[in-house]
C-alpha positions in Angstrom: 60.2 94.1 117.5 58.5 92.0 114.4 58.8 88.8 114.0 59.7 85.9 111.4 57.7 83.4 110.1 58.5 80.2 108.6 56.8 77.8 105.8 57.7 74.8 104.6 56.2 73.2 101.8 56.5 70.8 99.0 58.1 72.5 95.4 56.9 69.9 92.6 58.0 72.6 90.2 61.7 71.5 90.1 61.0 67.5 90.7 59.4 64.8 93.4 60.5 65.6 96.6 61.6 68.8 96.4 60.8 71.1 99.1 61.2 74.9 100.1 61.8 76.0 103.5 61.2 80.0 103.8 61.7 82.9 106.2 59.7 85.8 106.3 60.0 88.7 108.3 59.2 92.6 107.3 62.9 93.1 105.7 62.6 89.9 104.0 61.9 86.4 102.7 65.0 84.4 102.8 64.1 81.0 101.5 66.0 77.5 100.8 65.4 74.7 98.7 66.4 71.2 99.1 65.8 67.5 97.2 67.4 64.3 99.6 69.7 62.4 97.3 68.8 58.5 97.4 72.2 57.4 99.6 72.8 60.9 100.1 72.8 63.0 103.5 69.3 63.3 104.2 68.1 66.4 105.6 65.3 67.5 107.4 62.9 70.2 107.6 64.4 71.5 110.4 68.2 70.9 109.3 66.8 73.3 105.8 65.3 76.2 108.8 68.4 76.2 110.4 70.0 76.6 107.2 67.5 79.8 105.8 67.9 81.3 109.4 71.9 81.4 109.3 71.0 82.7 105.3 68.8 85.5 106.4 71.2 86.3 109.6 73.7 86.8 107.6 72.1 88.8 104.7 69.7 90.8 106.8 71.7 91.2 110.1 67.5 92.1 111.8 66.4 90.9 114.8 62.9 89.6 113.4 64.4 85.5 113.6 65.5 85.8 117.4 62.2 84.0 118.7 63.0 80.9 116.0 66.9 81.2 116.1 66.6 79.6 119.6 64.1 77.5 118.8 65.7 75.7 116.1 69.4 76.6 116.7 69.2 76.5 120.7 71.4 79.3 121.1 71.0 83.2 121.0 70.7 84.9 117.6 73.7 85.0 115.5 75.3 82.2 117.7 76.1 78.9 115.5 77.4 75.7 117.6 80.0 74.2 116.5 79.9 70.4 118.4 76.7 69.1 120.1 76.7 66.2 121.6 79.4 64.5 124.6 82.5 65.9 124.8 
């Protein structure tokens, strides 16, 4: 089984504080990008990587993510929680 990779970095290209969060595995790169509003939701890094994971997931349907699925979405591959938190 391959596995993903993911790189985040800054994208200056389309304005301060832009960034692109991408995942890349040997089917392919599946990549997000994000600019935080002032007084907007703010998102995070990892909030974007859960994001391009779901992305490539749906559009690739490979297992190459499974090792950073859990590690970011803390469930198995293809598995999206719907409530964290107390019940």
């Amino acid at each position: 089984m391959s596995t993903a990779t993911v790189t985040v970095r800054p994208f200056p290209a389309l304005g301060p504080g832009v960034r692109r969060v991408e995942v890349d595995c040997r089917h392919a790169v599946t990549g997000v990008t994000y600019a935080n509003a002032p007084g907007g939701v703010q998102l995070t890094d990892a909030d974007a990587t859960r994001v391009a994971l779901a992305r490539h997931y749906h559009e690739e349907r490979c297992t190459c993510t499974a090792k950073l699925w859990r590690k970011f979405w803390e469930t198995e591959p293809g598995e999206l929680p719907l409530v964290r938190g107390r019940p």
